[in-house]
C-alpha positions in Angstrom: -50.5 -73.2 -20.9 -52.5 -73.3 -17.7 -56.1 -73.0 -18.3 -57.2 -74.6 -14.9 -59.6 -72.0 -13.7 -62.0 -72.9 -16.3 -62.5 -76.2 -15.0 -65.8 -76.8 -12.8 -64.6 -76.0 -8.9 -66.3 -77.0 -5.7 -65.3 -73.7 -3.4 -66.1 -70.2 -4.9 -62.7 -68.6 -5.8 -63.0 -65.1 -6.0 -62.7 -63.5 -9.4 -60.5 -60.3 -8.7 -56.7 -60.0 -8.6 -54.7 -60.5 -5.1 -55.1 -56.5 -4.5 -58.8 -57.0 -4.8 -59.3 -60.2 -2.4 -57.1 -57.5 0.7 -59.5 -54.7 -0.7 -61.9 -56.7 0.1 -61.1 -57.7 3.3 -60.6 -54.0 3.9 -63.9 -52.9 2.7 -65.6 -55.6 5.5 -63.2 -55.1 8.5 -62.1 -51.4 8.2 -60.6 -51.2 11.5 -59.7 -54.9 11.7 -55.6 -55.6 12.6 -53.9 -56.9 9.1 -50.5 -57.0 10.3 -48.6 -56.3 14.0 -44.8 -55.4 13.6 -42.8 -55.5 16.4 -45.6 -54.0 18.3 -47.2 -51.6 16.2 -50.5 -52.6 14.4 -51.5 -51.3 11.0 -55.6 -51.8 10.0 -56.9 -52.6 7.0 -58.1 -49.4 6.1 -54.0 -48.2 6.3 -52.7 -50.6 5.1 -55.2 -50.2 2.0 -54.4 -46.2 2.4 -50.6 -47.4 2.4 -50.9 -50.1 -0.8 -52.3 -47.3 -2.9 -49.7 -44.4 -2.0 -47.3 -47.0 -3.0 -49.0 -47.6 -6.5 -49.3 -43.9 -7.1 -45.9 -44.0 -6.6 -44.7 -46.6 -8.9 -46.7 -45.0 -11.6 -44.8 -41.7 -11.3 -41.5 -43.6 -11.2 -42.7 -45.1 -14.7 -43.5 -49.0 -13.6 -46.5 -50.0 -15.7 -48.8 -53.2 -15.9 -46.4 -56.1 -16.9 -43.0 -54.8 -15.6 -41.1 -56.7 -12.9 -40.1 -55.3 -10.2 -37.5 -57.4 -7.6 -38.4 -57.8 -3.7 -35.6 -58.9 -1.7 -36.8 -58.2 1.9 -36.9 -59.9 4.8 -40.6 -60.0 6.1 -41.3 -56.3 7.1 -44.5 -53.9 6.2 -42.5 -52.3 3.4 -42.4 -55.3 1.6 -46.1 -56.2 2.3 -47.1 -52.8 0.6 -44.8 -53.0 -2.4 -45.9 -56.7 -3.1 -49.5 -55.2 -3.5 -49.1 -51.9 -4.8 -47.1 -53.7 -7.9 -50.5 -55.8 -7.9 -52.4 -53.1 -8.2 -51.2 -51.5 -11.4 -50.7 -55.0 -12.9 -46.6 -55.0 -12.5 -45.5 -58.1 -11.6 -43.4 -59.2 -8.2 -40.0 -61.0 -8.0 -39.7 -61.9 -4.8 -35.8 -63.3 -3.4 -34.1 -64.2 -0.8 -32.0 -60.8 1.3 -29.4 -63.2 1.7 -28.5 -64.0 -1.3 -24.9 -63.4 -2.4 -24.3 -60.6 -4.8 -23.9 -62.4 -8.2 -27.4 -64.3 -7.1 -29.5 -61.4 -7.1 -27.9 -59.8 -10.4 -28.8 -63.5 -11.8 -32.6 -62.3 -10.6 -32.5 -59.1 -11.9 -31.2 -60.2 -15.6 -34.0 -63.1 -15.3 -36.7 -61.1 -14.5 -35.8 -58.0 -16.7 -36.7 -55.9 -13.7 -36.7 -52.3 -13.4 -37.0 -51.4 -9.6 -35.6 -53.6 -6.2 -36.6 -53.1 -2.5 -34.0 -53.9 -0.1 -33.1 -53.2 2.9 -30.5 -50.7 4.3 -28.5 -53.5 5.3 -28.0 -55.0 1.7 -28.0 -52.3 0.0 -24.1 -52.2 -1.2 -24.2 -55.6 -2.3 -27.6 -54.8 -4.3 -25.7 -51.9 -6.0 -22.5 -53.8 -6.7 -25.3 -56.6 -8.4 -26.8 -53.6 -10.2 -23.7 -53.1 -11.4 -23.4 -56.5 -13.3 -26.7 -56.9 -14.5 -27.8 -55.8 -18.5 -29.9 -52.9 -17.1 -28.1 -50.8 -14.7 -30.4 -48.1 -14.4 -32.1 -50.6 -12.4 -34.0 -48.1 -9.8 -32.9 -49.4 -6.0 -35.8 -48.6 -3.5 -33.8 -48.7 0.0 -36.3 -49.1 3.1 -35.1 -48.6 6.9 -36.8 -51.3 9.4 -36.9 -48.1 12.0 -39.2 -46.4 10.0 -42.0 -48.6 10.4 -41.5 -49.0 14.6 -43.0 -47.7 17.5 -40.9 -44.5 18.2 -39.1 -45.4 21.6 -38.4 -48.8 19.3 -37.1 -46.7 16.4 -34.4 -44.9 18.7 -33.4 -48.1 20.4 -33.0 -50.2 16.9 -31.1 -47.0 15.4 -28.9 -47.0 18.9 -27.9 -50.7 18.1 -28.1 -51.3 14.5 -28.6 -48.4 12.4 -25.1 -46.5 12.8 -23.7 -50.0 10.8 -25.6 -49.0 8.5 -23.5 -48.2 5.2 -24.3 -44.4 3.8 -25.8 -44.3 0.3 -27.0 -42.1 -2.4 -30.7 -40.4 -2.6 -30.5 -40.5 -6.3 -33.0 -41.1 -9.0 -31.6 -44.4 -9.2 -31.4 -44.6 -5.8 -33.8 -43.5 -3.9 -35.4 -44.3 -0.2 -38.5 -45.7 1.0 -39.5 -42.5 2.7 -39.1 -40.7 -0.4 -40.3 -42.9 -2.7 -43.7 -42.8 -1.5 -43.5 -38.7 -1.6 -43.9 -39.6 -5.2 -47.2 -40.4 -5.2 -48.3 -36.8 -4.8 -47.6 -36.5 -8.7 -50.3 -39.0 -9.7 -53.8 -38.5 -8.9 -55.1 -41.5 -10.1 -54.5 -45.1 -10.5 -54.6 -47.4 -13.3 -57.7 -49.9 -14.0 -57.4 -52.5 -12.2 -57.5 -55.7 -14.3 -58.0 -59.4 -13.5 -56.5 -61.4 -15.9 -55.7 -65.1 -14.5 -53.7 -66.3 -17.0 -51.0 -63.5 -16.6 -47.9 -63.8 -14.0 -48.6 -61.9 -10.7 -45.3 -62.9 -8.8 -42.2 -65.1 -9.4 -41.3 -67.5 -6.8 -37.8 -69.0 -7.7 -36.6 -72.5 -7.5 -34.8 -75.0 -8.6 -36.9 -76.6 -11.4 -35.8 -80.0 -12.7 -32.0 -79.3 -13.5 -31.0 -77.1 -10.3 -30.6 -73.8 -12.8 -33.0 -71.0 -10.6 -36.1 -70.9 -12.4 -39.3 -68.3 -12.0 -42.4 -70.0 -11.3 -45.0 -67.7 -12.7 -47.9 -67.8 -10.4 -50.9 -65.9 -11.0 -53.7 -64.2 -8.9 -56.0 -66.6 -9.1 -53.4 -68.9 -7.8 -52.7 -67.0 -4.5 -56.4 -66.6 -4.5 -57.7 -69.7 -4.6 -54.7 -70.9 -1.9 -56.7 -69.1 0.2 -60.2 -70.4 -0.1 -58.1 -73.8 0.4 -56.8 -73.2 3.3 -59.7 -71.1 4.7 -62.0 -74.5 4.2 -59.5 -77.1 5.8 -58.5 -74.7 8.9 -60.8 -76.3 10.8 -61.9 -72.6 12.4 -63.5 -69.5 10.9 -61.3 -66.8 10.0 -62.3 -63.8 12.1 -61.0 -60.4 12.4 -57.9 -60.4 14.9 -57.2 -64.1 14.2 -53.5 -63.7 14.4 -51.2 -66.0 12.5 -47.5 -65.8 13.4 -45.7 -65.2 10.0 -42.5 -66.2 10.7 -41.7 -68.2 7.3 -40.3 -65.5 4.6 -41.8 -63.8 1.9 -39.7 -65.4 -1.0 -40.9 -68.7 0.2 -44.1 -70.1 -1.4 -45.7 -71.4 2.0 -44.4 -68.0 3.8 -46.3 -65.6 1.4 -48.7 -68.0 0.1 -50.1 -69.1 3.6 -48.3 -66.8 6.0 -48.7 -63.7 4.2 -52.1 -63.8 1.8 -54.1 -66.3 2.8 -54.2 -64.5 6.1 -54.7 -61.0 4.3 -57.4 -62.6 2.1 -59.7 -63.7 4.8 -59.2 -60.9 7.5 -57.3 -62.0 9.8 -54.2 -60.8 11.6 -50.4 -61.8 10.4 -48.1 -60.9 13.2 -44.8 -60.3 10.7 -41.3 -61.7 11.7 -38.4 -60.8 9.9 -36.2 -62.3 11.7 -36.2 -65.8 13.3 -34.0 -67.1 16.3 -35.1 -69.9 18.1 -35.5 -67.5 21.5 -37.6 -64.6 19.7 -39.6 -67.4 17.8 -40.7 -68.8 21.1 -41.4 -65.5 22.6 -43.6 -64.5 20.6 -46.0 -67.6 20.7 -45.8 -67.0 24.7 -46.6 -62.9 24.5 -48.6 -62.6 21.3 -50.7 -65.9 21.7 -51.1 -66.9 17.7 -54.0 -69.0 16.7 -52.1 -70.2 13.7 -48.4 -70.9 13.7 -46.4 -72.6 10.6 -42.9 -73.4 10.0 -40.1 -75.9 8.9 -39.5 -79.3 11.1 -36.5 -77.6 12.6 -38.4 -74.6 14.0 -40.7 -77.4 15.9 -37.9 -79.0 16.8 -36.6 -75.7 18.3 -39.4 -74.8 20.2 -39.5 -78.3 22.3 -36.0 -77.4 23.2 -37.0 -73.7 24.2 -36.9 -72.7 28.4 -39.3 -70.2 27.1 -42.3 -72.3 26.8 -41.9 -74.8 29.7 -44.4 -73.3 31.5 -46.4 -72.2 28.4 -50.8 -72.1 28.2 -51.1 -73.1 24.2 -54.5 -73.2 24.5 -54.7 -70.4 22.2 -53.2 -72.3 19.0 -55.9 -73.7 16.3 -53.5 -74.6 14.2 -50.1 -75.9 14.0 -49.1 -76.6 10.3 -45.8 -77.6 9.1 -44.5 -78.0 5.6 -41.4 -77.7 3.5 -39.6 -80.6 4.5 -40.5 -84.2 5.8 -42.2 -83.9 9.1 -40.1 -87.2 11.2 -42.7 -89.5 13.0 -41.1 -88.9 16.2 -40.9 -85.3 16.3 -44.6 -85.2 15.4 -45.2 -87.3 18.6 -42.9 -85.5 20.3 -44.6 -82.4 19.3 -48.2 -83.6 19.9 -47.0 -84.6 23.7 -45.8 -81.2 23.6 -48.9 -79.5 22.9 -51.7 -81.6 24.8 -49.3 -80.8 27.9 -49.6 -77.4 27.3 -53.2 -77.5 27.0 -53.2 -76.9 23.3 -56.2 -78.7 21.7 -54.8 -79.5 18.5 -52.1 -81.8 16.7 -49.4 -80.5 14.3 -50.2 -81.0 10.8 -48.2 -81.8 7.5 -48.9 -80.6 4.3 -46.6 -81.5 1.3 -46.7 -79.2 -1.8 -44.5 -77.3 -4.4 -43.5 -73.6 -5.3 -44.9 -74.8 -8.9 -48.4 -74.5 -6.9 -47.3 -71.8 -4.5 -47.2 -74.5 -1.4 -49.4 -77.0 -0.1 -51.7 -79.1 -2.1 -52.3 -82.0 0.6 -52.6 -81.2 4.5 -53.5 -83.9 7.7 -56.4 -83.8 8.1 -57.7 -81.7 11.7 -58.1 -84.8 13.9 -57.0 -87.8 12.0 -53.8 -88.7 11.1 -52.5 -92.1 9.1 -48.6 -92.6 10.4 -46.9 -91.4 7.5 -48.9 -90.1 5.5 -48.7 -86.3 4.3 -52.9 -86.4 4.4 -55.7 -85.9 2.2 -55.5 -83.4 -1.0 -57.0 -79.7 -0.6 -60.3 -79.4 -2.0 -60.3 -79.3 -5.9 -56.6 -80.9 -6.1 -56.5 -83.9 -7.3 -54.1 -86.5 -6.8 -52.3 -89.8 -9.0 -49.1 -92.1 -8.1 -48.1 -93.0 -11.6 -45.5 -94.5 -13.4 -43.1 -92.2 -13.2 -43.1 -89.7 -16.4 -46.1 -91.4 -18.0 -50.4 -91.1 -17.3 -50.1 -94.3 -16.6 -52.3 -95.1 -12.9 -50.4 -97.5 -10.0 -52.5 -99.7 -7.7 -53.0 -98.3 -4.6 -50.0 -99.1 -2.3 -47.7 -99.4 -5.4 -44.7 -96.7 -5.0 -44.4 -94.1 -8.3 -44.3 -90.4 -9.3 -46.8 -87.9 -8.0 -49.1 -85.7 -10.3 -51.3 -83.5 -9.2 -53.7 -80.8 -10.9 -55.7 -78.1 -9.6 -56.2 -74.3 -9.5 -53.2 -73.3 -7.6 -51.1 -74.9 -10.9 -48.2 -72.3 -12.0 -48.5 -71.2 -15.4 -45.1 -71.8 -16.4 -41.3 -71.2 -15.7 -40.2 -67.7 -16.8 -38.3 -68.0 -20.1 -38.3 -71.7 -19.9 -40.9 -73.6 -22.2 -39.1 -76.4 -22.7 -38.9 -77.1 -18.9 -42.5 -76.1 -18.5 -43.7 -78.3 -21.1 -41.6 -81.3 -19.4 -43.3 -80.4 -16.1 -46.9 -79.4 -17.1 -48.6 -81.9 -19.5 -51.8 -82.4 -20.3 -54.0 -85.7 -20.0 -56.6 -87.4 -21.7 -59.0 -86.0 -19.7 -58.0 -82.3 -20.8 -56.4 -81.6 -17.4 -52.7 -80.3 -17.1 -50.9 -82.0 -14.4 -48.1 -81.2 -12.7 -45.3 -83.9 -12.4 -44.0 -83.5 -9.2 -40.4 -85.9 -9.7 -41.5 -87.2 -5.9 -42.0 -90.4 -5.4 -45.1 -91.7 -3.3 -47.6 -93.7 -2.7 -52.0 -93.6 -2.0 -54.3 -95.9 -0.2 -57.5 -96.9 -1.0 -59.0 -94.1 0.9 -56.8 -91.4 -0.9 -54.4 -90.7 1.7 -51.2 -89.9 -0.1 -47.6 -91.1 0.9 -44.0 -89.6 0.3 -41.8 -91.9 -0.2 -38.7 -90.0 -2.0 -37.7 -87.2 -4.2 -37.2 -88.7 -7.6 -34.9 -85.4 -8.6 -31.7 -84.8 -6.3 -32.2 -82.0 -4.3 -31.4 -81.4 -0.6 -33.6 -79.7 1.6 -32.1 -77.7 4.4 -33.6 -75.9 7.2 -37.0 -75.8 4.3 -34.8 -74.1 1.8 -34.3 -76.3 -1.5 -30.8 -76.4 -2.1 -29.8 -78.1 -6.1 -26.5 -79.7 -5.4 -25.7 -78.9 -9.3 -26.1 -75.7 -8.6 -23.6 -75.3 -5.6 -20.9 -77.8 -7.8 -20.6 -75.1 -10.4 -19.5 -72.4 -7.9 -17.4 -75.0 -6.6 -15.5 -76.0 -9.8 -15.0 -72.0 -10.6 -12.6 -71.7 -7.9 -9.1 -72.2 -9.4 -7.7 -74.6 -7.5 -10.4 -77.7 -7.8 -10.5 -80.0 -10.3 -14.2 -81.6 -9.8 -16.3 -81.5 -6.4 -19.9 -83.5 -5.3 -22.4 -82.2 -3.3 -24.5 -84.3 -0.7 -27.0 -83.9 2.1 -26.3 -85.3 5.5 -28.3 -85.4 8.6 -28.4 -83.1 10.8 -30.0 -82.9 14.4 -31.2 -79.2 13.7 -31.4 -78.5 9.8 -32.5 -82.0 9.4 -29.7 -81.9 6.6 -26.1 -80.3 6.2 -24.4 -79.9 3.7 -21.5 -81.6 2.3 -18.9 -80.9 -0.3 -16.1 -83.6 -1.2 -13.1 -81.7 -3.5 -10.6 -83.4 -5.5 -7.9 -80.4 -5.8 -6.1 -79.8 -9.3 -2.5 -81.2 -9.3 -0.2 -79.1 -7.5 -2.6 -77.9 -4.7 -2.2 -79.3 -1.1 -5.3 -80.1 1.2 -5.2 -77.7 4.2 -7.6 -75.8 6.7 -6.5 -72.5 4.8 -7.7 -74.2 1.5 -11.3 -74.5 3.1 -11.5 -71.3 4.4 -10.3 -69.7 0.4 -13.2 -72.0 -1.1 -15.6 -70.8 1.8 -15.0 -67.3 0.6 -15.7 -68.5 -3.2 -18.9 -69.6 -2.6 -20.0 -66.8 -0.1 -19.4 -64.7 -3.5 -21.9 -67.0 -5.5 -24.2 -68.5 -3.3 -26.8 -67.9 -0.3 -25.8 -68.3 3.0 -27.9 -71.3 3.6 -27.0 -72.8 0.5 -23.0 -72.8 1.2 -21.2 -76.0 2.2 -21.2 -76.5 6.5 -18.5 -79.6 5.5 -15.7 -79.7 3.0 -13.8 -83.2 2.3 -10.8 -83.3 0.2 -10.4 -86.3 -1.3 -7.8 -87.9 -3.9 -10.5 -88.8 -6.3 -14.5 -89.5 -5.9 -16.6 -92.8 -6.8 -17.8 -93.1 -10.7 -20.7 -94.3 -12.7 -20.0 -96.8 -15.7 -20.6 -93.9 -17.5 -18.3 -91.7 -15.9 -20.1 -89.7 -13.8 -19.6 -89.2 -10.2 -21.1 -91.5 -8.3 -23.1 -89.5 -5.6 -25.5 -92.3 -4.5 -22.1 -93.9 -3.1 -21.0 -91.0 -1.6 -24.5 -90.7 0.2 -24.1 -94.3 1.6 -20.8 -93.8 2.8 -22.6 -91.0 5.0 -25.2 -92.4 5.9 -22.9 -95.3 7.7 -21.7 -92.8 9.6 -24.7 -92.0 11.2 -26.1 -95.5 11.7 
């Protein structure tokens, strides 16, 4: 449905798939950085060398243009090669969360019809046990070992203290590892054409959509591409070889591969890759590796102002400080600021607001202005309404209603779901299709947008979108609960926690014990960030006229707590 690249554009998006814009990149700085992990740098020119072995490879293991096949790594070279090898031959990427529980990822799998999954050593019993459950079990498991891609003192040391927990497994043809995975490639001796074709699905980001059911956003290359001349033009810097961005937020994540991962691939500079963050290692690595670009969630700010680490700190070396995926509070960005001009940084943090269904931000602060509350100005060639929410219908400026936008980073659809897509994408009188956001907002009358509210109910924790419908249903499987409502309460470091209250079947007593059985239950079903931190039993919950649970009242009774 999404026939946005047609439209007359002011930047010049490149006209090549997401393999092609790196190529590129590699073709100008051969011997540029790409990526540093954990010390070890890999050019362009390898990591070009390294993209292409892995295509070679997938080809001999029988993935062709169109197939899916499943990332669910954290953010680690391996997964940085397989994301553009399947580019390459025209495959197309699923990319999930490593911690998602078992019956998660065989929900992906089934979705996405795919044929192949990288994983990591670590996960990869519970990837075989969600093989195991999905309609295509032959389902070829692609097992990668972070030590392989270290430093060699670093490969002992990491094997010394995390690689004899490491689970053995099968080198089968179902099952095969990294290492000998890419030995495949010596069977092919060419690759496929490489074919642009911008209104087909490049990568699957999954979220929520409008009923809390995981849906795939299919996102195409001229998506991720045109991110990237986006970004590039509102960094307020040129992108240089060895510009190093610190790539901390995760692949699966629209602003982590989006922004952390191609935009910085796309224009040549450096992404330092972090696959895991703790608040200590997060702060030493600003203070070591020196970043010109960092990005993260509010409570990864908030972590670094609390951080002995970078008291005495020179942050001269940042250009940019961007943070997105959940409401930036006024304070902390003053906080923050402080925080920076101390440390002899010469720039402010700044907010962008977006959606997976347009890989991530759309709207960013400007570089040196900033209107208190206000998520800034929309990227070049996105265009912005408040309207009356679920109509075309225009609001005065200053008038609170639903937020549309349009522009080429627009998804194409949700995989499998075209009644959804249809309810999300429409198109206007002026032939545009715009995306209906379900957030509520406001403009000015200089075009500086507002976010007020999100219309649908959602709860954001730690940047992760969390549907509370979702986590209900895994709540109401376990035996012994009769109904269950999920909420989002504040918290100093997630900004929100989350909260279950249970009414128990008749019969069943409240008890410590009882939490802990229900906390196993949904470690089963649902990601670890997703699970309930709180669990309330109560004798019966608040109702709607209609009968439905009243959650609105549940949320005020919270939020008195915290007052």
């Amino acid at each position: 449905m999404n026939d946005q690249e047609t439209l007359p554009r002011v930047l010049p998006y490149p006209e090549t798939t997401m393999y092609g814009a790196v190529a590129e990149s590699a073709r100008r700085y051969p011997d540029a950085p790409a990526y540093d992990f954990m010390g070890k740098t890999t050019t362009y020119r390898q990591l070009i060398e390294k993209i292409d072995q892995a295509a070679k490879a997938l080809v001999a293991s029988g993935i062709r243009r169109g197939d899916a096949v499943t990332i669910c790594m954290p953010n680690a070279p391996q997964a940085i090669i397989l994301l553009y090898a399947i580019n390459r031959i025209g495959a197309v990427a699923s990319m999930i969360h490593p911690m998602s529980s078992q019956k998660e990822i065989t929900f992906y799998l089934n979705d996405s019809d795919s044929r192949m999954i990288l994983t990591l050593d670590l996960f990869y019993e519970k990837v075989v046990h969600a093989r195991a459950e999905a309609r295509r079990r032959n389902t070829v498991i692609l097992t990668a070992r972070l030590q392989s891609e270290l430093q060699k003192h670093k490969a002992l040391a990491f094997y010394l203290k995390k690689g004899r927990e490491v689970s053995k497994f099968p080198n089968a043809p179902d099952s095969i590892l990294w290492t000998d995975f890419l030995k495949k490639a010596e069977e092919v001796s060419v690759l496929p054409e490489m074919i642009y074709d911008p209104t087909k699905a490049s990568v699957l980001l999954y979220s929520g959509g409008t009923s809390g059911t995981p849906k795939g956003i299919m996102l195409s290359d001229f998506n991720f591409n045109a991110l990237g001349m986006q970004i590039r033009e509102v960094a307020g810097v040129d992108f240089v070889p060895g510009l190093k961005f610190l790539s901390v937020m995760p692949l699966f994540h629209g602003f982590g591969l989006g922004i952390g991962i191609h935009t910085i691939l796309e224009n040549g500079a450096e992404c330092v890759l972090v696959p895991q963050f703790t608040n200590d290692s997060y702060a030493k690595l600003v203070v070591k590796r020196r970043p010109n670009f960092i990005a993260g969630v509010p409570t990864i700010y908030d972590s670094l102002l609390k951080s002995d680490r970078l008291k005495h700190a020179d942050l001269s070396c940042l250009d940019g400080v961007y943070c997105g995926g959940d409401t930036l509070p006024t304070d902390l960005k003053h906080r923050f600021d402080a925080f920076l001009k101390e440390h002899n940084g010469k720039v402010q943090i700044r907010e962008g607001y977006g959606l997976t269904e347009c890989v991530t931000a759309s709207c960013l602060t400007p570089v040196d202005t900033y209107k208190e509350g206000s998520i800034g100005l929309p990227l070049r060639d996105m265009e912005y309404r408040i309207v009356e929410p679920g109509t075309f219908r225009d609001l005065p400026a200053g008038e609170m209603g639903e937020i549309i936008l349009t522009g080429p980073t627009l998804m194409l659809g949700y995989l499998n779901h075209p009644e959804e897509t249809a309810q999300t994408l429409k198109r206007g009188a002026d032939g545009k299709i715009w995306l209906f956001t379900g957030d509520l907002g406001t403009m000015d009358e200089e075009g500086y947008v507002y976010f007020c509210q999100r219309q649908k109910r959602m709860i954001i924790t730690s940047g992760y979108n969390v549907y509370p419908s979702q986590v209900e249903n895994v709540l109401d499987s376990f035996p012994d609960i009769d109904y269950s409502c999920v909420i989002g309460v504040p918290d100093d470091h997630k900004m929100q926690r989350i909260r279950a209250y249970v009414v128990l079947k008749d019969g069943v007593r409240p008890s410590e014990k009882e939490k802990e059985r229900i906390i196993e239950h949904c470690k089963l079903y649902l990601a670890g960030y997703a699970k309930p931190k709180e669990i309330i039993f109560r004798d019966e919950l608040p109702r709607t006229l209609v009968g439905k649970v009243a959650f609105h009242v549940l949320e005020e009774e919270a939020m008195e707590e915290f007052r």
